[in-house]
N, CA, C and O atoms as a Maestro MAE file, in Angstrom:
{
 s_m_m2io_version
 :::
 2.0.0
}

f_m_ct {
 s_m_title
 :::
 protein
 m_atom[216] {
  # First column is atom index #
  i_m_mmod_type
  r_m_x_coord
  r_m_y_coord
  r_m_z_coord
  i_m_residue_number
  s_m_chain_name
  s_m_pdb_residue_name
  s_m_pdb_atom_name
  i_m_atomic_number
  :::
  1 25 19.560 11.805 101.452 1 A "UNK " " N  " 7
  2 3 20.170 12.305 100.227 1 A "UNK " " CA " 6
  3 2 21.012 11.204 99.603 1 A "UNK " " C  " 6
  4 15 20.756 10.011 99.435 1 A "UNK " " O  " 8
  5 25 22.100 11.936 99.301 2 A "UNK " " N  " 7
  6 3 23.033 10.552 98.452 2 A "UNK " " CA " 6
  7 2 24.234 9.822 99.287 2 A "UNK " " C  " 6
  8 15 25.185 10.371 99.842 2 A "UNK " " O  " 8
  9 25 23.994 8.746 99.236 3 A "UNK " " N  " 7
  10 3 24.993 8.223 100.110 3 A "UNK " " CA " 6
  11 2 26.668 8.225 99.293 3 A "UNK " " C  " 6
  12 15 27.637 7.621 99.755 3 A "UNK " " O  " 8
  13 25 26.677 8.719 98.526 4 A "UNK " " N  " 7
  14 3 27.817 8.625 97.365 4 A "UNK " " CA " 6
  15 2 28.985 10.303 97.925 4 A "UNK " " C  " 6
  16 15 30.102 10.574 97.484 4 A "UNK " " O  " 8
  17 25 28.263 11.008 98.852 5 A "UNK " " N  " 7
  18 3 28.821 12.123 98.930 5 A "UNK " " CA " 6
  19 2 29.462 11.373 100.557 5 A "UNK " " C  " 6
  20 15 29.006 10.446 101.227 5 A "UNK " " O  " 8
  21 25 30.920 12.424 100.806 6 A "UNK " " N  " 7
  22 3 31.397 11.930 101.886 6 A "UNK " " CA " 6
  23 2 30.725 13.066 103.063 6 A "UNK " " C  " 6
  24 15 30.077 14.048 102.700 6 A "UNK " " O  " 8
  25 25 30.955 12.796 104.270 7 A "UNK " " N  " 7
  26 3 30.411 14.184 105.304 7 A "UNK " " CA " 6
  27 2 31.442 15.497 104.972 7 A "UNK " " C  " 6
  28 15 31.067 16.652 105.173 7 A "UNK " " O  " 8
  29 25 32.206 15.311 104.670 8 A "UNK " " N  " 7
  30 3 32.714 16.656 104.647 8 A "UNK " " CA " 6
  31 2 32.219 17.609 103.419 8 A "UNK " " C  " 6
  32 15 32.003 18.821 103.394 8 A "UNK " " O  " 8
  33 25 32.108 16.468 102.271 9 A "UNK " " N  " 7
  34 3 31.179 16.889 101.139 9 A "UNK " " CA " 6
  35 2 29.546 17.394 101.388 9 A "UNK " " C  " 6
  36 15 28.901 17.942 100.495 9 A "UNK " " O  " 8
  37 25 29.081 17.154 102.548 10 A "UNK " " N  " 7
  38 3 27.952 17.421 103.158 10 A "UNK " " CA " 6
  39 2 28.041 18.670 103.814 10 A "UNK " " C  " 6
  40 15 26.974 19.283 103.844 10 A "UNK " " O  " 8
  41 25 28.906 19.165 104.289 11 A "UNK " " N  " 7
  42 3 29.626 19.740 105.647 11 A "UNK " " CA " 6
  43 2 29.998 21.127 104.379 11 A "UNK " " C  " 6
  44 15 30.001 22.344 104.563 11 A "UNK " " O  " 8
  45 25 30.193 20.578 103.510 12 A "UNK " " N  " 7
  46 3 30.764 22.101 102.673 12 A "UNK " " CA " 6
  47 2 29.774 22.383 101.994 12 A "UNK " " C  " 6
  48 15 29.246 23.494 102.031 12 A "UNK " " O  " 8
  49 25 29.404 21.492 101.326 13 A "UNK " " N  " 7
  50 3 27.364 21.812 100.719 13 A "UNK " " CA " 6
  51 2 26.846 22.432 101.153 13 A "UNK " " C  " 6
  52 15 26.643 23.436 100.471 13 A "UNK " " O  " 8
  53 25 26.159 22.434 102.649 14 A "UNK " " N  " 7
  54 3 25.359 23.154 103.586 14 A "UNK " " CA " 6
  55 2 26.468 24.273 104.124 14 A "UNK " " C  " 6
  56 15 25.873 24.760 105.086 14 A "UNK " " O  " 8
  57 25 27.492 24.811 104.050 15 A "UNK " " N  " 7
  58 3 27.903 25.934 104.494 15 A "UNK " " CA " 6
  59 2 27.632 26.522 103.333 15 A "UNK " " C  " 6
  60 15 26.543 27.097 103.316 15 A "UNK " " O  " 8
  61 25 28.368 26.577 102.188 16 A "UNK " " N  " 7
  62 3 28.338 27.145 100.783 16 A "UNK " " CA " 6
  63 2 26.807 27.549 100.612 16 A "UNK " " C  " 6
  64 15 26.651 28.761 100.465 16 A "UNK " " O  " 8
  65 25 25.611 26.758 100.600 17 A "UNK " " N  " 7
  66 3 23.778 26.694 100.485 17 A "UNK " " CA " 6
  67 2 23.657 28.098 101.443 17 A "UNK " " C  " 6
  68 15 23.372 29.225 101.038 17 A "UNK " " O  " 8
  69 25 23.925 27.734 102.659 18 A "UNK " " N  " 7
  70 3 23.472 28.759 103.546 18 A "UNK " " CA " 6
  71 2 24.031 29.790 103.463 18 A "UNK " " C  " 6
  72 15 23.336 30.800 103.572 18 A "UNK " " O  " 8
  73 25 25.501 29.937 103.237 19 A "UNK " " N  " 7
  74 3 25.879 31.473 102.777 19 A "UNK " " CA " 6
  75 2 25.513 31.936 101.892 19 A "UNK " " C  " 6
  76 15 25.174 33.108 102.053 19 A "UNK " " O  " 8
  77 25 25.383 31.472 100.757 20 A "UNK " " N  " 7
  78 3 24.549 31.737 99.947 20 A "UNK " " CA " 6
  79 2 22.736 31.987 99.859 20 A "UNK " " C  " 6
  80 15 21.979 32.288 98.936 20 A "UNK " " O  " 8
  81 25 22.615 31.799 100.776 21 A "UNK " " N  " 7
  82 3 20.894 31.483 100.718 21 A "UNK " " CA " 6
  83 2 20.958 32.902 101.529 21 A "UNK " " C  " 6
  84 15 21.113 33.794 100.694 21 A "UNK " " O  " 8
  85 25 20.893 33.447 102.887 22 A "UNK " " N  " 7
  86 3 21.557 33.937 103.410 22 A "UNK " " CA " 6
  87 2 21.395 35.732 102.641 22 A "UNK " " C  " 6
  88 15 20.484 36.558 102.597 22 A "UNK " " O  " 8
  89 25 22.952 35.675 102.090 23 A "UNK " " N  " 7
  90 3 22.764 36.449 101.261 23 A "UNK " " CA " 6
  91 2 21.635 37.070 100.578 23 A "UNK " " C  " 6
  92 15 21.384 38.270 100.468 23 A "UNK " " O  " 8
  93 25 20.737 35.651 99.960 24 A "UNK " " N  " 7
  94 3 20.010 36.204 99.136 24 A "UNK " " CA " 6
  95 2 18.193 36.405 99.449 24 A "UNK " " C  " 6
  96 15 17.275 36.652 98.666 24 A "UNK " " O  " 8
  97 25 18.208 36.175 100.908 25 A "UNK " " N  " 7
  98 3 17.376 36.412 101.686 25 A "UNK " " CA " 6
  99 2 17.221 38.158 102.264 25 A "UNK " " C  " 6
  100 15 16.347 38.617 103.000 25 A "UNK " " O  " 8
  101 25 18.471 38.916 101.592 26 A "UNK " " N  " 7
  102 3 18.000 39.884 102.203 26 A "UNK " " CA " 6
  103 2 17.620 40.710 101.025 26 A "UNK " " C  " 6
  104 15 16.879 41.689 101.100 26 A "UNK " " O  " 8
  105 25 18.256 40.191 99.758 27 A "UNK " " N  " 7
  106 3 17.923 40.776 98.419 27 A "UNK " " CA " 6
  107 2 16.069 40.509 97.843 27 A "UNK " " C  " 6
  108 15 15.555 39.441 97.509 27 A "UNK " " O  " 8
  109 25 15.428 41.884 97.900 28 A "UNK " " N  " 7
  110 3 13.832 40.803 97.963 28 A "UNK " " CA " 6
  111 2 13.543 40.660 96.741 28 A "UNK " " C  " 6
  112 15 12.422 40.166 96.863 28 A "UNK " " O  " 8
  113 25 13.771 40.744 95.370 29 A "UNK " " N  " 7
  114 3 13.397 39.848 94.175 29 A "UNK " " CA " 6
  115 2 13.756 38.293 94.426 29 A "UNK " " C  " 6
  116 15 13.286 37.390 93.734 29 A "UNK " " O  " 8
  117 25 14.529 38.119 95.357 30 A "UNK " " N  " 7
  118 3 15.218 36.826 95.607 30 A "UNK " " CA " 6
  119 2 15.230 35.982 97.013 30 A "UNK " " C  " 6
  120 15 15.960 35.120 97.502 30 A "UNK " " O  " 8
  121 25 13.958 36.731 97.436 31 A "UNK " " N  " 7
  122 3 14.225 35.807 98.962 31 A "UNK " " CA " 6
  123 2 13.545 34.474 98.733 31 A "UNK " " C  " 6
  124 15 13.887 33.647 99.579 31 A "UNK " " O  " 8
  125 25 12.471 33.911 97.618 32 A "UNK " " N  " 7
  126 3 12.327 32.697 97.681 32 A "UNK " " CA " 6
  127 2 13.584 31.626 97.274 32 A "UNK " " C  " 6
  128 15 13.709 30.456 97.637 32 A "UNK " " O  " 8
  129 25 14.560 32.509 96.309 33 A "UNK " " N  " 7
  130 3 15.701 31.264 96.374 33 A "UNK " " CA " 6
  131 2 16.498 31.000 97.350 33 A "UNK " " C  " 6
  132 15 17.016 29.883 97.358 33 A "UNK " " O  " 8
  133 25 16.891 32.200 98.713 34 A "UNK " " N  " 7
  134 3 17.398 32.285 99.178 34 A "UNK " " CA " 6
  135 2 16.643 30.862 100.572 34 A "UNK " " C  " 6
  136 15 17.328 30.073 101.222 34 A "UNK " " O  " 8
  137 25 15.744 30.950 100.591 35 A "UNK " " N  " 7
  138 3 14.963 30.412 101.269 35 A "UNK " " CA " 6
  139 2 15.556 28.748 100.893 35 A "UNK " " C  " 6
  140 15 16.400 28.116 101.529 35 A "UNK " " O  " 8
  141 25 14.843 28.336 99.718 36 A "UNK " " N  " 7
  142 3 14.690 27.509 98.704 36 A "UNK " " CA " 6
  143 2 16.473 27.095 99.523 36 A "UNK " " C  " 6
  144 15 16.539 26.071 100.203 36 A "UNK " " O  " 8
  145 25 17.429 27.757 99.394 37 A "UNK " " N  " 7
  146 3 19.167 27.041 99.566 37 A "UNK " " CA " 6
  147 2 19.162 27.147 100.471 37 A "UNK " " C  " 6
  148 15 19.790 26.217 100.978 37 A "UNK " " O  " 8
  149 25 18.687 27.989 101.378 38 A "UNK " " N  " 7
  150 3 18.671 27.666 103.135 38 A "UNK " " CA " 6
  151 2 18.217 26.122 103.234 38 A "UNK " " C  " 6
  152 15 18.903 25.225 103.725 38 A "UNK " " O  " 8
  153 25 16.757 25.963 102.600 39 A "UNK " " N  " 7
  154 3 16.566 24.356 102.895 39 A "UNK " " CA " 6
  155 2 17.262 23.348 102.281 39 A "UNK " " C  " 6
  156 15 17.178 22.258 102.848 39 A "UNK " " O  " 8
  157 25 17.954 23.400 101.240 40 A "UNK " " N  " 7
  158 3 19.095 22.453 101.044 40 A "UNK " " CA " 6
  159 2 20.109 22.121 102.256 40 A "UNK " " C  " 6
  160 15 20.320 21.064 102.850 40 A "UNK " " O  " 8
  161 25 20.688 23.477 102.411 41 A "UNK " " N  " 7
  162 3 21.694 23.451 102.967 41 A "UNK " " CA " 6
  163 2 21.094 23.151 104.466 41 A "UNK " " C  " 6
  164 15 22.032 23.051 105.258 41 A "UNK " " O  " 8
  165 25 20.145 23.021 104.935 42 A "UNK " " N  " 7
  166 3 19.881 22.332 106.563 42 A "UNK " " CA " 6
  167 2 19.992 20.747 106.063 42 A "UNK " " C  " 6
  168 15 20.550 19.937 106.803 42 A "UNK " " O  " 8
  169 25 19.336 20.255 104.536 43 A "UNK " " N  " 7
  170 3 19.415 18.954 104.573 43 A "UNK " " CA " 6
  171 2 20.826 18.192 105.059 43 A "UNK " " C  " 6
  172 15 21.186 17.333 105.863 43 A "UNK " " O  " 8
  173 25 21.380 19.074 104.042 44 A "UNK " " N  " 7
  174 3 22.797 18.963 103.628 44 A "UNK " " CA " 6
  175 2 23.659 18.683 104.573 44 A "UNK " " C  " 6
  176 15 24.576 17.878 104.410 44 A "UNK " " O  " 8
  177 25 23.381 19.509 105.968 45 A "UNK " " N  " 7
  178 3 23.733 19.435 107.351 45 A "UNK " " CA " 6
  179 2 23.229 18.327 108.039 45 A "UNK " " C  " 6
  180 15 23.934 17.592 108.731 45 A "UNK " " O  " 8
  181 25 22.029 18.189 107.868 46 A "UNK " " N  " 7
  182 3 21.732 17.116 108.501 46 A "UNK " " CA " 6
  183 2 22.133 16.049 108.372 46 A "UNK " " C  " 6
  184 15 22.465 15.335 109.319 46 A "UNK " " O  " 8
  185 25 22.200 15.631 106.837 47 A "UNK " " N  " 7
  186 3 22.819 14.507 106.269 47 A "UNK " " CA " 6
  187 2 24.108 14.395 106.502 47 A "UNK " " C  " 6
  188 15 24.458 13.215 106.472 47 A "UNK " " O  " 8
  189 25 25.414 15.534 106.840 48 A "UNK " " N  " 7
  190 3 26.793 15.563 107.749 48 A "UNK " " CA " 6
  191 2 26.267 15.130 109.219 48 A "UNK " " C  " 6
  192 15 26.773 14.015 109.341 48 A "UNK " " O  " 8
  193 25 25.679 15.338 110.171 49 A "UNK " " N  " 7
  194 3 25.518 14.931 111.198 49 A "UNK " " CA " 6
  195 2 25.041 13.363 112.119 49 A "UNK " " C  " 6
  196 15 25.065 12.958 113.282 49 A "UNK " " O  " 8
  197 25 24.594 12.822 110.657 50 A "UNK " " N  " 7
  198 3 23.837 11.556 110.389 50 A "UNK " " CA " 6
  199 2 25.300 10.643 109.382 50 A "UNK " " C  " 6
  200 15 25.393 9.475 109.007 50 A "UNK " " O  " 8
  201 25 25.819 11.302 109.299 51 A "UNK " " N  " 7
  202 3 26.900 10.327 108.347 51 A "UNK " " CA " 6
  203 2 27.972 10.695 109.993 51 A "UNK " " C  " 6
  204 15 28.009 9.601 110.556 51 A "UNK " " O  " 8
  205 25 28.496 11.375 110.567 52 A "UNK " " N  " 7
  206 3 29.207 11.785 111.535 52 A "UNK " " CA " 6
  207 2 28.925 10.980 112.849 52 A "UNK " " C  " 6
  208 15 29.859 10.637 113.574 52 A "UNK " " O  " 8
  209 25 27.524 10.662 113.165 53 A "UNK " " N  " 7
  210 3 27.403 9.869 114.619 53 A "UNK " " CA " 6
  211 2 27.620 8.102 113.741 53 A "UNK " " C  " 6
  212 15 27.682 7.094 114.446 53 A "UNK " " O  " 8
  213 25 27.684 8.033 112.605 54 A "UNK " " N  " 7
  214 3 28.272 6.972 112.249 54 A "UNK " " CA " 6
  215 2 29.223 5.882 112.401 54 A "UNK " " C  " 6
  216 15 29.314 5.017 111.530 54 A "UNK " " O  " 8
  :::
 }
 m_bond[215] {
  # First column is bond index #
  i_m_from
  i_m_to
  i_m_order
  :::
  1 1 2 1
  2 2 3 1
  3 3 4 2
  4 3 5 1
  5 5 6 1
  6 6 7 1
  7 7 8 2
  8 7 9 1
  9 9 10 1
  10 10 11 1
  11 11 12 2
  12 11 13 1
  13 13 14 1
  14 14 15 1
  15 15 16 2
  16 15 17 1
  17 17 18 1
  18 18 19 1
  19 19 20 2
  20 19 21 1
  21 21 22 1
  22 22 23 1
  23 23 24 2
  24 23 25 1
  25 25 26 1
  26 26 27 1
  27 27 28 2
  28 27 29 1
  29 29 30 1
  30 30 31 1
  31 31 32 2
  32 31 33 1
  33 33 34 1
  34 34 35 1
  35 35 36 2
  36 35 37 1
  37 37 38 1
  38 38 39 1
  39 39 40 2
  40 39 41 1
  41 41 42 1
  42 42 43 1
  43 43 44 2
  44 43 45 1
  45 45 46 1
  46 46 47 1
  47 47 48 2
  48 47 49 1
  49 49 50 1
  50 50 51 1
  51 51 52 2
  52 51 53 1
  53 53 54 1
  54 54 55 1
  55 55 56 2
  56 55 57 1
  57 57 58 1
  58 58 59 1
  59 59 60 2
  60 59 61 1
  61 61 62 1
  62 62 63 1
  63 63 64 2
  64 63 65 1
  65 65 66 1
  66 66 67 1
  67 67 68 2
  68 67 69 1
  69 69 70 1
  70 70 71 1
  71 71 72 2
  72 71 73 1
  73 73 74 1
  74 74 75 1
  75 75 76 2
  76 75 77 1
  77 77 78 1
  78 78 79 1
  79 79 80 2
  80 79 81 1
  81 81 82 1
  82 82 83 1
  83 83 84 2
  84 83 85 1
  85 85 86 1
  86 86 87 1
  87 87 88 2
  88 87 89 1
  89 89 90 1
  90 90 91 1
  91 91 92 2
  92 91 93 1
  93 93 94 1
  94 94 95 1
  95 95 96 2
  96 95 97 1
  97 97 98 1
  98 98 99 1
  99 99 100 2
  100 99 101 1
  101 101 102 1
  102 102 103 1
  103 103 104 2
  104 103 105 1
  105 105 106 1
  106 106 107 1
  107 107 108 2
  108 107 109 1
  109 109 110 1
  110 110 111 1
  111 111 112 2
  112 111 113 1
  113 113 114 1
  114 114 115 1
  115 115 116 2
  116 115 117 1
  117 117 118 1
  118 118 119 1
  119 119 120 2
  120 119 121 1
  121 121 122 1
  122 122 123 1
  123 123 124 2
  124 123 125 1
  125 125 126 1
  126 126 127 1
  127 127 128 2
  128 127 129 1
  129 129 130 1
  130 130 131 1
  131 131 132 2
  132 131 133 1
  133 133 134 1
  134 134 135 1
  135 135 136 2
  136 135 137 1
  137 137 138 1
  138 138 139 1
  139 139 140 2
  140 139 141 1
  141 141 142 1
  142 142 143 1
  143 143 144 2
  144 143 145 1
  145 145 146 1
  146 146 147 1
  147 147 148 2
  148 147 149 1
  149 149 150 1
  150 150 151 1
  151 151 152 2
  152 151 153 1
  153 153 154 1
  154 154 155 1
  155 155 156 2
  156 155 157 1
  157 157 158 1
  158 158 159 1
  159 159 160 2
  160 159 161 1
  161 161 162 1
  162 162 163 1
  163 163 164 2
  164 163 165 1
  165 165 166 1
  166 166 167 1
  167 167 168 2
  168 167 169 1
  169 169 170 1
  170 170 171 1
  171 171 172 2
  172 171 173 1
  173 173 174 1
  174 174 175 1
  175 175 176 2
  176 175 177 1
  177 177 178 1
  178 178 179 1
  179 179 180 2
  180 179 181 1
  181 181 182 1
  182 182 183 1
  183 183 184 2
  184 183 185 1
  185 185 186 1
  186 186 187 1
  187 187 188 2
  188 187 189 1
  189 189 190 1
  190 190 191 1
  191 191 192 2
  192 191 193 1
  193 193 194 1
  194 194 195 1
  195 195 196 2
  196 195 197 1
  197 197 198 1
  198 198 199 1
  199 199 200 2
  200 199 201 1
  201 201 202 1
  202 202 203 1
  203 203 204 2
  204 203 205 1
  205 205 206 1
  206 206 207 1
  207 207 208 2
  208 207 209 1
  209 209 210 1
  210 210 211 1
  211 211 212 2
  212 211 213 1
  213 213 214 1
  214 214 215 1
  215 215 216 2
  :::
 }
}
């Protein structure tokens, strides 16, 4: 992703994505977005965990 964001900026991205995604995974007009911010928000995580063993 962007190296311009700090990990904690990563770290709140992917919590915020997934609660949100989450949410809207159980609403079914909306489970592809919910889906759709679940996979942000694993990037998002990943990219905190990869900036963190840094």
């Amino acid at each position: 992703m962007s190296t311009l964001m700090t990990a904690k900026t990563d770290l709140l991205i992917a919590v915020v994505f997934g609660l949100v995604g989450v949410f809207l995974l159980n609403d079914a007009p909306l489970n592809l977005m919910g889906a759709v911010l679940l996979a942000f928000g694993a990037v998002h995580f990943q990219e905190y965990r990869r900036k963190r063993r840094r």
